[in-house]
C-alpha positions in Angstrom: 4.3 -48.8 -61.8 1.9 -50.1 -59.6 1.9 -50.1 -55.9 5.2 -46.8 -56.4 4.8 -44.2 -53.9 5.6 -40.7 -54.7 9.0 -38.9 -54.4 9.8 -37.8 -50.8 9.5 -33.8 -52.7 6.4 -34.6 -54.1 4.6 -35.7 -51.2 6.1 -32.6 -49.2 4.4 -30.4 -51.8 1.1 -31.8 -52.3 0.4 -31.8 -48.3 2.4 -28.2 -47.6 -1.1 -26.7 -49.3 -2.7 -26.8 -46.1 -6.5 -27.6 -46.0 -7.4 -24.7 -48.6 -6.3 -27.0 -51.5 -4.7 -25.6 -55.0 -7.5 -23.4 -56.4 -8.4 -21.8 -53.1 -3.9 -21.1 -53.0 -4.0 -19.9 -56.6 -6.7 -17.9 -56.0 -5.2 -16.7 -52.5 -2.1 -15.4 -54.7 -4.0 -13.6 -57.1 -5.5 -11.7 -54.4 -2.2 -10.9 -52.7 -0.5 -9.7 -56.2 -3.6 -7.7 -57.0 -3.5 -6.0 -53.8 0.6 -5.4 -54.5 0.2 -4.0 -57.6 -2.9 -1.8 -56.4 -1.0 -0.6 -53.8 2.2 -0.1 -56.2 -0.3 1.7 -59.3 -1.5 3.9 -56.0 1.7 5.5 -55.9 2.8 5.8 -59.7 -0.8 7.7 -60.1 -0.1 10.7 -57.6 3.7 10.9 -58.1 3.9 13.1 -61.4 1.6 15.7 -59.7 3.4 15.5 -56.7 6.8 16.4 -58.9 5.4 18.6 -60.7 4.0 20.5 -58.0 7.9 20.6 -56.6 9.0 21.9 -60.1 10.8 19.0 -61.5 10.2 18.4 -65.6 10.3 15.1 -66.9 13.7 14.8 -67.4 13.8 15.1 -63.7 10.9 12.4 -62.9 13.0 10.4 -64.9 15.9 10.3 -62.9 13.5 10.1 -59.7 12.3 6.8 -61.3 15.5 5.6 -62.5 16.1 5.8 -58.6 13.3 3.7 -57.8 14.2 1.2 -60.4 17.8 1.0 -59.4 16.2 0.1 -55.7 13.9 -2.4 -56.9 16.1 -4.1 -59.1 18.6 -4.4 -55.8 15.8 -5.5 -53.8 16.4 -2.5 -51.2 13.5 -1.2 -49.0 13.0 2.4 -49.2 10.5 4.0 -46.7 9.7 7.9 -47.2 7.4 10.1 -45.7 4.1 8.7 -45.6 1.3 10.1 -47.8 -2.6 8.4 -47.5 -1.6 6.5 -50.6 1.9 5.1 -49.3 0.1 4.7 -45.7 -1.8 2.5 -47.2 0.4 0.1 -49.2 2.3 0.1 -45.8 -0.4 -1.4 -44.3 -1.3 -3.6 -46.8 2.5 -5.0 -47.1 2.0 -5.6 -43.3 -1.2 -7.8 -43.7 0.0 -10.0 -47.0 2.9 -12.0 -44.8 0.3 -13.6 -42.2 -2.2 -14.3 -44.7 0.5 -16.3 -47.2 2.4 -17.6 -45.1 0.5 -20.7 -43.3 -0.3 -21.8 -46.7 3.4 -21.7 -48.3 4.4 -25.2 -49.5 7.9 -26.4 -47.8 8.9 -27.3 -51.5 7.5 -26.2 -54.3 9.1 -28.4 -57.0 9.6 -32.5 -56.8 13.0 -32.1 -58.3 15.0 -35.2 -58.2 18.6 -34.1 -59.3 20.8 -32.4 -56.7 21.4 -28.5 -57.2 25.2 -28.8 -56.9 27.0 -32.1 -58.5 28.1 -34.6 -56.1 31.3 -33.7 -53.6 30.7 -30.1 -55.2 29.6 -27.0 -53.1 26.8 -24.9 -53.6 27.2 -22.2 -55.3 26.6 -18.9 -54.3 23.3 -16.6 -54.1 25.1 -13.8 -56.3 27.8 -16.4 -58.5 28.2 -14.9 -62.2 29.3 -17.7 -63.6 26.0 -20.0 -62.5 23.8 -17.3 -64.1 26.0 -17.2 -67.1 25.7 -20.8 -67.4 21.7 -20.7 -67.4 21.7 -18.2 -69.6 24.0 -20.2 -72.2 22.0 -23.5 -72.2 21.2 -24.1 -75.6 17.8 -22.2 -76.4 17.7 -20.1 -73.6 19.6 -16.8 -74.5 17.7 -16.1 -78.2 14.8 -15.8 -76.2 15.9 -13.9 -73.3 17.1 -11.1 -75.3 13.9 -11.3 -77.6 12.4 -10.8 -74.4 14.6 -7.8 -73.2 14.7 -5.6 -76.3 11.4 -6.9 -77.7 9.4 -5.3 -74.6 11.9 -2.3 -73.7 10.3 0.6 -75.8 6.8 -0.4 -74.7 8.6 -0.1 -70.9 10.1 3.5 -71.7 6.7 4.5 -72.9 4.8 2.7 -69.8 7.6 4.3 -67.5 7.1 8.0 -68.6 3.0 7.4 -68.9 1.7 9.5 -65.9 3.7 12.4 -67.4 2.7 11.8 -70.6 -1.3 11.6 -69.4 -0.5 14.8 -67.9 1.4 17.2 -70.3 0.2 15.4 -73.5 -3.0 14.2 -72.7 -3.8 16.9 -70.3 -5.6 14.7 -68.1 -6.4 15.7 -64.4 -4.8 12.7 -61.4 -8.6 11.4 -61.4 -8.8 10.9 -64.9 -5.2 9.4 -65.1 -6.5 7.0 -62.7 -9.1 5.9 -64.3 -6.9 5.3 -67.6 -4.9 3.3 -65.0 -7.5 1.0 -64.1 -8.9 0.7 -68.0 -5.6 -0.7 -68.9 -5.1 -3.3 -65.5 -9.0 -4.1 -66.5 -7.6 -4.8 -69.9 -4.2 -6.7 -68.6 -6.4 -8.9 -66.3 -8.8 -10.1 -69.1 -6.2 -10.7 -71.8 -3.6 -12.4 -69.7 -6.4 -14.3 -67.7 -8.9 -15.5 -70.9 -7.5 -14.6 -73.8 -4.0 -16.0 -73.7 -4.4 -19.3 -72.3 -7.1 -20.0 -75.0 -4.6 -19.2 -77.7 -2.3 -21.1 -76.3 -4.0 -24.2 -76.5 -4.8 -23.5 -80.1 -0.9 -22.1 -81.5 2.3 -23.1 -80.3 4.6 -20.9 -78.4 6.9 -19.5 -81.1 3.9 -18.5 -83.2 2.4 -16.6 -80.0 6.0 -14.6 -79.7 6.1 -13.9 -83.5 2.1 -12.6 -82.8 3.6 -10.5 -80.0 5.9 -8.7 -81.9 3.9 -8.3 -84.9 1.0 -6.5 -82.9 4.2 -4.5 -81.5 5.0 -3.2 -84.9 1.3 -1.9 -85.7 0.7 -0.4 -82.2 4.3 1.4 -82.4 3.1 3.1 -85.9 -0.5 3.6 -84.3 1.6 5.8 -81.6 3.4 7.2 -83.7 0.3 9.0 -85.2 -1.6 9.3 -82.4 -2.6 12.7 -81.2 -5.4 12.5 -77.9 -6.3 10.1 -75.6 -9.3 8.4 -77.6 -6.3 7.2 -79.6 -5.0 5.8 -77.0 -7.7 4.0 -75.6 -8.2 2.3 -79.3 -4.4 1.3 -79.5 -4.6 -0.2 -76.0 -5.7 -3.9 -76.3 -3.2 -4.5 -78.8 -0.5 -3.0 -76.6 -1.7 -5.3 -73.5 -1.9 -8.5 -75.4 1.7 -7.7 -76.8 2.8 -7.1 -73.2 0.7 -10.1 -71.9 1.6 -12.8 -74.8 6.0 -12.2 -74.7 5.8 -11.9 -71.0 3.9 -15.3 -70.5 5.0 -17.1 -73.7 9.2 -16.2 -72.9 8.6 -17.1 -69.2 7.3 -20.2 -70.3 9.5 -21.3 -73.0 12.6 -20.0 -70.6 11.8 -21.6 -67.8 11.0 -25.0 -70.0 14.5 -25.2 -71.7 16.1 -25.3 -68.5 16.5 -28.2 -65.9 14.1 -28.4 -62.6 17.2 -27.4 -60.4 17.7 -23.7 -62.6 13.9 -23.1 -62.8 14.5 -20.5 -59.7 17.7 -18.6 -61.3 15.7 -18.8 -64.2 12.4 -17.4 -63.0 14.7 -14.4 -61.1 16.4 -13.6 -64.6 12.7 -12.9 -65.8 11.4 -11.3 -62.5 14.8 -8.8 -63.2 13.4 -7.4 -66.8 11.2 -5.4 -65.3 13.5 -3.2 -62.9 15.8 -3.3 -65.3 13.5 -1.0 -67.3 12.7 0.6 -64.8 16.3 1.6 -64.2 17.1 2.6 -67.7 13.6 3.7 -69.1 13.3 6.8 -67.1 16.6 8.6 -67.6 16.0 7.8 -71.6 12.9 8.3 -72.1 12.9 11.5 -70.1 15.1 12.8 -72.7 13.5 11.2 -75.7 10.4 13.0 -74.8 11.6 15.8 -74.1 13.9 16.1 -77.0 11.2 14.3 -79.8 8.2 14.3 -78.2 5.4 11.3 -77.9 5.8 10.0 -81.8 9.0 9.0 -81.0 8.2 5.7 -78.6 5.9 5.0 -81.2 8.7 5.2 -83.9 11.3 3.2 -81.6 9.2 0.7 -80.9 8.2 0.3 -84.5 11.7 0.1 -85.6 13.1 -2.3 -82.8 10.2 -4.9 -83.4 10.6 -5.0 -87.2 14.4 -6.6 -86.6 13.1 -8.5 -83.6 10.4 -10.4 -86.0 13.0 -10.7 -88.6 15.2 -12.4 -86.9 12.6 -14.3 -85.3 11.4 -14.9 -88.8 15.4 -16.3 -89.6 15.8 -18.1 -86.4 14.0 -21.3 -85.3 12.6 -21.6 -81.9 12.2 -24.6 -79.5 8.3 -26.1 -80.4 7.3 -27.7 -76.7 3.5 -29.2 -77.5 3.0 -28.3 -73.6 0.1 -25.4 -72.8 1.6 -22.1 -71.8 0.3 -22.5 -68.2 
């Protein structure tokens, strides 16, 4: 309507930019996260050697990560002794904070409904029943679990990866890092340019079903696969799986609920990940030690065949918006 000014939120968001404006903020965050997760991949590179030069086996390095996974999903700092690597990230970590923070928006979402109904209270940080009642809004937890099991085996074979690149690849902590880098090279050009053009172009469920089809062809490829030039050819079709249900389930998750969940909703997804990281290592230390590589290969073959089936059975919300 003409002469209508802009919701009190609104107006607090589109000045709390500062005077770098959006792009220069987006770009700002992609600079922060890249130096996180350089810092992070730092670590997970020298780690195996490290253990291996204590005598642990890999059923041991997976308990060591099903530690760290355990902290991260709690959220609990852990500081140990510091190497050049984990120097490093510590001084990193200390630089990020001034550097964000000027240009954090006071709020970052115009939402008009109150978070807790009227003469209610609000509800508590760590209250159960408010996650269990995200979750069960109607098209939120068929995706959520497509989401969880869809992208677990390709997290117990990502999670058990440097010891994999070093007892079944034989590759040197140089060479591992290099692998390393091909596949965040990869990551960075398929979630950045390739995704976003499809999802102008298909809707969201028919990206998921894409996901878990390329699953199913790169879990037989590993299956088979018997050096690391294998590896490097089934790697693009494991990124874009990785990349398309990550993006396309955030997406679709964090549309089905209301403005006021969109946070609970985004920390659901954010949890995935450390979740993995808390169950992957203890099971797929003994998976691979028991079976060997083939079998991540042949559970991620067989989990993603049911996951497209009953994606296949089951009809997904359509939203006509772009992914991001």
């Amino acid at each position: 309507m003409r002469g209508a000014r802009a919701p009190r939120g609104q107006r607090q968001h589109s000045g709390g930019m500062g005077t770098l404006g959006r792009p220069r903020v987006i770009l700002l965050t992609y600079v922060l996260f890249a130096l996180e997760l350089t810092c992070l991949f730092m670590r997970f590179s020298i780690m195996p050697y490290l253990t291996r030069q204590l005598g642990l086996d890999s059923v041991a390095f997976g308990y060591l990560q099903t530690a760290f996974g355990v902290l991260q999903l709690l959220g609990g700092p852990v500081f140990g002794r510091l190497r050049c690597p984990a120097f490093v990230a510590l001084v990193a970590h200390l630089v990020a904070p001034p550097l964000s923070s000027p240009f954090i928006p006071s709020s970052t979402k115009g939402a008009t409904g109150s978070r807790c109904p009227p003469g209610g209270t609000q509800a508590s940080v760590f209250d159960l029943k408010a996650i269990s009642r995200v979750l069960l809004q109607p098209g939120v937890l068929p995706v959520f679990l497509v989401k969880v099991v869809s992208g677990f085996p390709s997290g117990l074979f990502m999670v058990m990866f440097s010891i994999i690149s070093m007892d079944f690849f034989q590759l040197d902590a140089a060479q591992a890092g290099y692998l390393t880098s091909f596949f965040g090279v990869l990551q960075m050009v398929i979630q950045g340019l390739v995704i976003g053009r499809l999802s102008s172009h298909f809707s969201e469920g028919a990206l998921l079903r894409a996901s878990t089809l390329v699953f199913i062809v790169v879990g037989l490829a590993m299956a088979l696969m018997s050096n690391v030039f294998h590896f490097c050819l089934l790697m693009p079709g494991l990124v874009f799986g990785l990349c398309a249900l990550n993006v396309v389930t955030d997406s679709m998750l964090t549309k089905a609920v209301s403005a006021s969940d969109t946070g609970t909703m985004l920390g659901l997804c954010a949890s995935v990940q450390p979740l993995t990281r808390t169950l992957g290592p203890t099971v797929g230390g003994l998976l691979y030690r028991s079976f060997g590589v083939p079998v991540f290969g042949h559970v991620q073959f067989a989990t993603n065949i049911l996951v497209l089936l009953v994606l296949w059975r089951q009809p997904l919300p359509q939203k006509t918006d772009k992914v991001w």
